[in-house]
Backbone as a printed PyTorch tensor [residue, N CA C, xyz], in Angstrom:
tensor([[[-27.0350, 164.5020,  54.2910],
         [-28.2490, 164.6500,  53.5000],
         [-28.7060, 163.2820,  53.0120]],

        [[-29.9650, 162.8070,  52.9090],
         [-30.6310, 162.2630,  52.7910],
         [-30.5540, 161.7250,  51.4150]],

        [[-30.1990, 160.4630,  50.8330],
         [-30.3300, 160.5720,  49.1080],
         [-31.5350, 160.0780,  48.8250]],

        [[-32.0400, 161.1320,  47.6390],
         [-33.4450, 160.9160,  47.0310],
         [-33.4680, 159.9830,  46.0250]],

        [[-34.5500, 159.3420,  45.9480],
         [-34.9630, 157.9520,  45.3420],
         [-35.8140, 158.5930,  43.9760]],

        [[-35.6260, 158.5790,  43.0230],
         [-35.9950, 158.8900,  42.2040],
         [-36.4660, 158.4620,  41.1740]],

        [[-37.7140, 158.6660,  40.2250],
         [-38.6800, 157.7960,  39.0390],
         [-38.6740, 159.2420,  37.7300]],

        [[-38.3590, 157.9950,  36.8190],
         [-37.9590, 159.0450,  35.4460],
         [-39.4750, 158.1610,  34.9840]],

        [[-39.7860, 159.8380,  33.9080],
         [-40.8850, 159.2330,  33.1190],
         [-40.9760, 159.8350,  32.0500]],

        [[-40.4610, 159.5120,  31.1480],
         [-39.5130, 159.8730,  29.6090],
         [-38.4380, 160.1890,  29.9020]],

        [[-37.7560, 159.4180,  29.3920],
         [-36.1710, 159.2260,  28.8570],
         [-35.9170, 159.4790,  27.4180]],

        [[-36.2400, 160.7290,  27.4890],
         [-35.2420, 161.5360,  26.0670],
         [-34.5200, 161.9990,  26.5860]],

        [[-34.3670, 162.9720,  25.4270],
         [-32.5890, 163.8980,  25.8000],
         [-33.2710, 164.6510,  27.1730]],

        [[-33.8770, 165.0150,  27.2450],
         [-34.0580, 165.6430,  28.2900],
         [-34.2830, 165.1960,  30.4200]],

        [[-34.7860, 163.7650,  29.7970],
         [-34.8850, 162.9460,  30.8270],
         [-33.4320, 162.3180,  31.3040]],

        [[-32.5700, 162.5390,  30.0120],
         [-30.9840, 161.7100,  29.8360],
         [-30.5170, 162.9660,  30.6240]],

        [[-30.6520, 164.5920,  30.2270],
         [-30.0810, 165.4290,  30.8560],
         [-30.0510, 165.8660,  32.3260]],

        [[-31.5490, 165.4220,  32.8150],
         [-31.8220, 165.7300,  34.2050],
         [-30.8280, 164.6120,  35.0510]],

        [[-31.0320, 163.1250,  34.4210],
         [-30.5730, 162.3320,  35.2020],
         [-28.9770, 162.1650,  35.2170]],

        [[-28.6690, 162.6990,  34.4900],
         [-26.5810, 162.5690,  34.5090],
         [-26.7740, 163.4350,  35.3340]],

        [[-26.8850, 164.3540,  36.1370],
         [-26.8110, 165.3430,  37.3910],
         [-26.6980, 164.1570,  38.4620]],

        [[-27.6780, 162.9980,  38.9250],
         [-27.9970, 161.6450,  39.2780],
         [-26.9370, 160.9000,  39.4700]],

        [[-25.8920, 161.0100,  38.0500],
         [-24.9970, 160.2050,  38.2530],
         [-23.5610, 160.7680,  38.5280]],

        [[-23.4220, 161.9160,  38.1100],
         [-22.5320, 162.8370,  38.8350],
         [-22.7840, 163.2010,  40.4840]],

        [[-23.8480, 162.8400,  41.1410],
         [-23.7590, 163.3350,  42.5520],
         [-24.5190, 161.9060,  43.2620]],

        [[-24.3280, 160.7560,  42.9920],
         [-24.5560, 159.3200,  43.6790],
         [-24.5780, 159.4000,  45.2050]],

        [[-24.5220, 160.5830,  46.0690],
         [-24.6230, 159.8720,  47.0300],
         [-25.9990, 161.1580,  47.2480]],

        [[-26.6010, 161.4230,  46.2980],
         [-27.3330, 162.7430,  46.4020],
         [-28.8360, 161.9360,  45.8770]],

        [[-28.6770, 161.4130,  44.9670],
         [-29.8650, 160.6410,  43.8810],
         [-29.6860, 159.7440,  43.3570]],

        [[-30.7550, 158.7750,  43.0470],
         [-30.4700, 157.4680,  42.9510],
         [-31.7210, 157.5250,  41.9110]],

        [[-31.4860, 157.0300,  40.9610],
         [-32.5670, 156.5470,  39.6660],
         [-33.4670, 155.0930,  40.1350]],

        [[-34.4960, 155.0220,  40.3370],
         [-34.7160, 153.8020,  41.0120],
         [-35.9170, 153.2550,  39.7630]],

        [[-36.1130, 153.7280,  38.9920],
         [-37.7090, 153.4560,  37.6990],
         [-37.5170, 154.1800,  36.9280]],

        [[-38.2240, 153.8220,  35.9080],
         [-38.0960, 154.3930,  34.1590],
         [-39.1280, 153.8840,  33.4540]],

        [[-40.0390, 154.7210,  33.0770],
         [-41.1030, 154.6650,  32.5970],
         [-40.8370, 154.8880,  30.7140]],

        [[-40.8310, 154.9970,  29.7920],
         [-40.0770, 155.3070,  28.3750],
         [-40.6810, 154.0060,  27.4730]],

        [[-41.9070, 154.4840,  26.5430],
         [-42.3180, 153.7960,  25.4820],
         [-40.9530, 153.4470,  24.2530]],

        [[-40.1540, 153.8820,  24.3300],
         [-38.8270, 153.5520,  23.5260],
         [-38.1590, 152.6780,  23.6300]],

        [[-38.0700, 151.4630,  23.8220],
         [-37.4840, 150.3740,  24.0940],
         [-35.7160, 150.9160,  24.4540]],

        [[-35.2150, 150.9150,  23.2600],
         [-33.7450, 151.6360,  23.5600],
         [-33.1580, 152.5620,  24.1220]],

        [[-34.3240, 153.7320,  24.1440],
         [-34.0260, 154.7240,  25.7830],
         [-34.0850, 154.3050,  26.6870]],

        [[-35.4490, 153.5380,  26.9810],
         [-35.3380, 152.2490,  28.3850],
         [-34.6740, 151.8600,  28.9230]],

        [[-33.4690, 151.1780,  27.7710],
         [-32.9800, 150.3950,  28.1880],
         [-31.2580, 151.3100,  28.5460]],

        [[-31.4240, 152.1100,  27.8940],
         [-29.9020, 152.9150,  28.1980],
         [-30.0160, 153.9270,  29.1600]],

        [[-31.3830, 153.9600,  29.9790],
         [-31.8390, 154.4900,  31.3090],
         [-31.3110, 153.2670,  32.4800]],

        [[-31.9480, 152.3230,  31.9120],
         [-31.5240, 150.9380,  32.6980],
         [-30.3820, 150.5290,  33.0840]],

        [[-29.1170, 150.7340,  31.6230],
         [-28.3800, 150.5540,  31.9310],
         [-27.5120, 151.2810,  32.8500]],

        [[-27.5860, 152.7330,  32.5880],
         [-26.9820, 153.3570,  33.3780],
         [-26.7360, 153.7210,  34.6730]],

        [[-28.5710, 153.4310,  34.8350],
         [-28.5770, 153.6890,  36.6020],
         [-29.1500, 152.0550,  37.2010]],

        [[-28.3460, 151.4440,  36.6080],
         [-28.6040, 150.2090,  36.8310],
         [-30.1150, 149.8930,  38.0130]],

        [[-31.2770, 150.0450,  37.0610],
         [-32.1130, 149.7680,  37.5580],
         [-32.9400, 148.2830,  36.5110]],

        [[-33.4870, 147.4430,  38.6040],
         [-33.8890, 146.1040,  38.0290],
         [-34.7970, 146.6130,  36.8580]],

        [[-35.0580, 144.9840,  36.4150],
         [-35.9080, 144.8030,  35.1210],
         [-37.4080, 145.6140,  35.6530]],

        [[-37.7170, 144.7330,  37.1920],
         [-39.2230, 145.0440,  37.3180],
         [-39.2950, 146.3350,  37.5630]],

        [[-38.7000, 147.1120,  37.1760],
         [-39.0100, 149.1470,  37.8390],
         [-39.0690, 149.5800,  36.4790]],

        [[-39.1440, 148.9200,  35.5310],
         [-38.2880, 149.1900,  33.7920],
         [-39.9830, 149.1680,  32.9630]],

        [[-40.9020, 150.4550,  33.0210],
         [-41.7690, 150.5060,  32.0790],
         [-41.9400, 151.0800,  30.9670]],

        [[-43.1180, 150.5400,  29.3990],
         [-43.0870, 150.9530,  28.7390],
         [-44.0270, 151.8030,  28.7600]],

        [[-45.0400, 152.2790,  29.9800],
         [-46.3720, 152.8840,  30.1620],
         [-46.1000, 153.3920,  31.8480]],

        [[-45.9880, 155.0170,  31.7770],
         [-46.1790, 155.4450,  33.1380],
         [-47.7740, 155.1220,  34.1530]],

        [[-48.4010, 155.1070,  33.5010],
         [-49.6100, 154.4680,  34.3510],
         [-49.0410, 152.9430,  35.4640]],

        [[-48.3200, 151.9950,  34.9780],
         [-48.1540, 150.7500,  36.3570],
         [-47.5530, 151.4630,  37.0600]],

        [[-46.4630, 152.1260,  36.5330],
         [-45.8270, 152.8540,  37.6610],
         [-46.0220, 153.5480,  38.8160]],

        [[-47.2430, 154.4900,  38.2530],
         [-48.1940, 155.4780,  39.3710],
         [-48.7760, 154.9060,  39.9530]],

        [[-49.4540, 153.3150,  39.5430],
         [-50.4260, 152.8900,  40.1100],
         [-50.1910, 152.1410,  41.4760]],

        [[-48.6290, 151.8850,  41.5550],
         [-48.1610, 151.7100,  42.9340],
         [-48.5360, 152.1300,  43.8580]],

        [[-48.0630, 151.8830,  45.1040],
         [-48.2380, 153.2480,  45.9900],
         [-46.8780, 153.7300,  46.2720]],

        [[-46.7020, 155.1270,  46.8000],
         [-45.4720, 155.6020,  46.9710],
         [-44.1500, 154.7750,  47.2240]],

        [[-43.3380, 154.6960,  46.5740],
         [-42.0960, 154.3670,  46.8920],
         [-40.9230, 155.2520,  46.5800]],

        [[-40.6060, 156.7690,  45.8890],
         [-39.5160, 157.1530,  45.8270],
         [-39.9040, 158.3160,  46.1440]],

        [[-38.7110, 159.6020,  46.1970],
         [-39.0940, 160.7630,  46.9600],
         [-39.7460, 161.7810,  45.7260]],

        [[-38.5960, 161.5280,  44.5220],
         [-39.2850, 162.5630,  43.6120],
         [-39.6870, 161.9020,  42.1420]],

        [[-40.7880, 162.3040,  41.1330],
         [-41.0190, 162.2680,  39.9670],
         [-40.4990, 163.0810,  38.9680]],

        [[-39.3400, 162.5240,  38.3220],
         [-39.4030, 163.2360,  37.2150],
         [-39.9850, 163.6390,  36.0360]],

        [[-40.7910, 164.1050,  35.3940],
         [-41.8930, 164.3030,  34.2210],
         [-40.8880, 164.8800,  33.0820]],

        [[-40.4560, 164.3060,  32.8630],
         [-39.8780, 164.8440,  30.6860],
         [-40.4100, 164.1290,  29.6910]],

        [[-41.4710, 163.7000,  29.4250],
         [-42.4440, 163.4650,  28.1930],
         [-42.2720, 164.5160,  27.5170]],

        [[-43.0870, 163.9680,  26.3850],
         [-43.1420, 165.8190,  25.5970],
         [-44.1620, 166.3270,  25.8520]],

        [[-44.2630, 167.5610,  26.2880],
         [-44.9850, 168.8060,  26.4350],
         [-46.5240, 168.2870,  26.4820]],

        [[-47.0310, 168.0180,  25.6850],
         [-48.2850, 167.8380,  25.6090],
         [-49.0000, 166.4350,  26.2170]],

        [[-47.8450, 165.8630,  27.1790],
         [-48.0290, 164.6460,  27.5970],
         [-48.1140, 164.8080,  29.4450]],

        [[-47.5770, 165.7570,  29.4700],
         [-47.3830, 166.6880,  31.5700],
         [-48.4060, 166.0430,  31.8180]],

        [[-49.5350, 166.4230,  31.6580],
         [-50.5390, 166.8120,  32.2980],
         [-51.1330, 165.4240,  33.2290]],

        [[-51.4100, 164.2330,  32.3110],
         [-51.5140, 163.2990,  33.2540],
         [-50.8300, 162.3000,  34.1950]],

        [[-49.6020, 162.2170,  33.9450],
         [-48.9660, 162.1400,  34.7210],
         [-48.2550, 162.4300,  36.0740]],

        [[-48.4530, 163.9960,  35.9760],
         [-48.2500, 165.2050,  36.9600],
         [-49.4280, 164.9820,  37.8910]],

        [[-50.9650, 165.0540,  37.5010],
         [-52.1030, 164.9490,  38.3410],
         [-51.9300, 163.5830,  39.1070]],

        [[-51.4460, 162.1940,  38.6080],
         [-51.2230, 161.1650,  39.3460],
         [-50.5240, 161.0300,  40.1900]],

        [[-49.1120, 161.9510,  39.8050],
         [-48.0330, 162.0020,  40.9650],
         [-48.5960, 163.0150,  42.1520]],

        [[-49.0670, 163.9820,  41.8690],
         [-49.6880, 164.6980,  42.9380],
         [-50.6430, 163.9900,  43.7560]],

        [[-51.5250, 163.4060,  43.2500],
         [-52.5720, 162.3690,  44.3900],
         [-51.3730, 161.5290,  44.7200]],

        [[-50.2710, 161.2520,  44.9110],
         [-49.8740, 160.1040,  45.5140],
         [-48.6440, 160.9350,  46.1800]],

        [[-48.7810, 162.4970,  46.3410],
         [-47.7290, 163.1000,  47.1070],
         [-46.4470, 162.7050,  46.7070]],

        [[-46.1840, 162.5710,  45.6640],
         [-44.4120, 162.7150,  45.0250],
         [-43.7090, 164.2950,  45.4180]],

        [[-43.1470, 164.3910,  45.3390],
         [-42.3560, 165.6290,  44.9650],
         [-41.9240, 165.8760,  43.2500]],

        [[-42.0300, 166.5120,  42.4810],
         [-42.3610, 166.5390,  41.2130],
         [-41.1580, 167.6940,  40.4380]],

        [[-40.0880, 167.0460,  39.5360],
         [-39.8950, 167.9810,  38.4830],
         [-40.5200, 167.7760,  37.5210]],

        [[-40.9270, 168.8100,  36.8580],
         [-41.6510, 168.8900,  36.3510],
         [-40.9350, 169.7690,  34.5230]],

        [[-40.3550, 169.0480,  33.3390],
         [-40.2000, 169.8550,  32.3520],
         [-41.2400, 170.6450,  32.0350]],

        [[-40.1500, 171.7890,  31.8580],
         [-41.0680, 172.9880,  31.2280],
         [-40.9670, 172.7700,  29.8200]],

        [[-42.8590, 173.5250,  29.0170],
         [-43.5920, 174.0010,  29.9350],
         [-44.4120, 172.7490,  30.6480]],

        [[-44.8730, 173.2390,  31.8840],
         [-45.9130, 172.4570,  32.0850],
         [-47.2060, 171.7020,  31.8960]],

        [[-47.5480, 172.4100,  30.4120],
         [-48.3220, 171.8460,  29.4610],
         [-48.5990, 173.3210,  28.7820]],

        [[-49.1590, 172.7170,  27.5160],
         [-49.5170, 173.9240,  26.4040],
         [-50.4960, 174.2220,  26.6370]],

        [[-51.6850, 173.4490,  27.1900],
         [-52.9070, 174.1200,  27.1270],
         [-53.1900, 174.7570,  28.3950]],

        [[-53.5260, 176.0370,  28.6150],
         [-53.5240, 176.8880,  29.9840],
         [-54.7520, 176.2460,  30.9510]],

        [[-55.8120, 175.7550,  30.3970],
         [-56.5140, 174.8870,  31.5550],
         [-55.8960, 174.4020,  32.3700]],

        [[-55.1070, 173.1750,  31.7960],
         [-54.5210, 172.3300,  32.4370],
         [-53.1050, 172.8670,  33.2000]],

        [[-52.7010, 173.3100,  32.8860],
         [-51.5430, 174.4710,  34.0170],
         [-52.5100, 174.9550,  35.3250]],

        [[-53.5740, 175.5700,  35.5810],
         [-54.2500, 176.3080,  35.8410],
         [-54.7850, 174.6960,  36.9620]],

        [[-55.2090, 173.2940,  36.2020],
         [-55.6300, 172.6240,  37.2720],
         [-54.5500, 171.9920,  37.8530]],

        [[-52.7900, 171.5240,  37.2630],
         [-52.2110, 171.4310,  38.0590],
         [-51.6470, 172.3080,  39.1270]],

        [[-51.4580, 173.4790,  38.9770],
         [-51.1590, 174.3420,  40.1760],
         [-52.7290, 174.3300,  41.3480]]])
């Protein structure tokens, strides 16, 4: 199997929870970016999946604005934050987890599906 290249975008507990799966199965997933306005989650994303400085943001926007480089997006912001991030990764064909819910407001569920 193929190991997937993978971009975190919030690193809370929840972004910390998806990705120790990451580091328990290394030849499965690989943390390759980290998007996290928190300086100290950042950086204990960084440390762990030892990713360089330049993949290390405080704003998911440079990140998206790439063009494709990993297989999947992870989305754990909080709740009310999905929505634009999710629409960017989709124009650029990521493969997407996505924390639930997928946003609070039902419009926006309704235009990401």
């Amino acid at each position: 199997m193929k190991k997937l290249k993978m971009i975190v975008i919030g690193a809370g507990n929840r972004g910390f929870t998806y990705t120790n799966f990451a580091l328990d199965h290394p030849d499965m997933y690989e943390v390759i970016a980290v998007s996290e306005p928190i300086k100290a989650r950042r950086d204990e994303m960084q440390k762990l999946h030892n990713i360089p400085d330049n993949m290390c943001f405080e704003d998911w926007k440079p990140l998206l604005d790439m063009p494709k480089f990993a297989d999947v997006v992870l989305i754990s912001t909080m709740d009310k934050h999905h929505y634009e991030p999710c629409l960017r990764a989709i124009k650029q064909k990521y493969d997407i987890l996505l924390e639930k819910p997928v946003t609070p407001y039902p419009l926006q569920c309704v235009e990401i599906v």
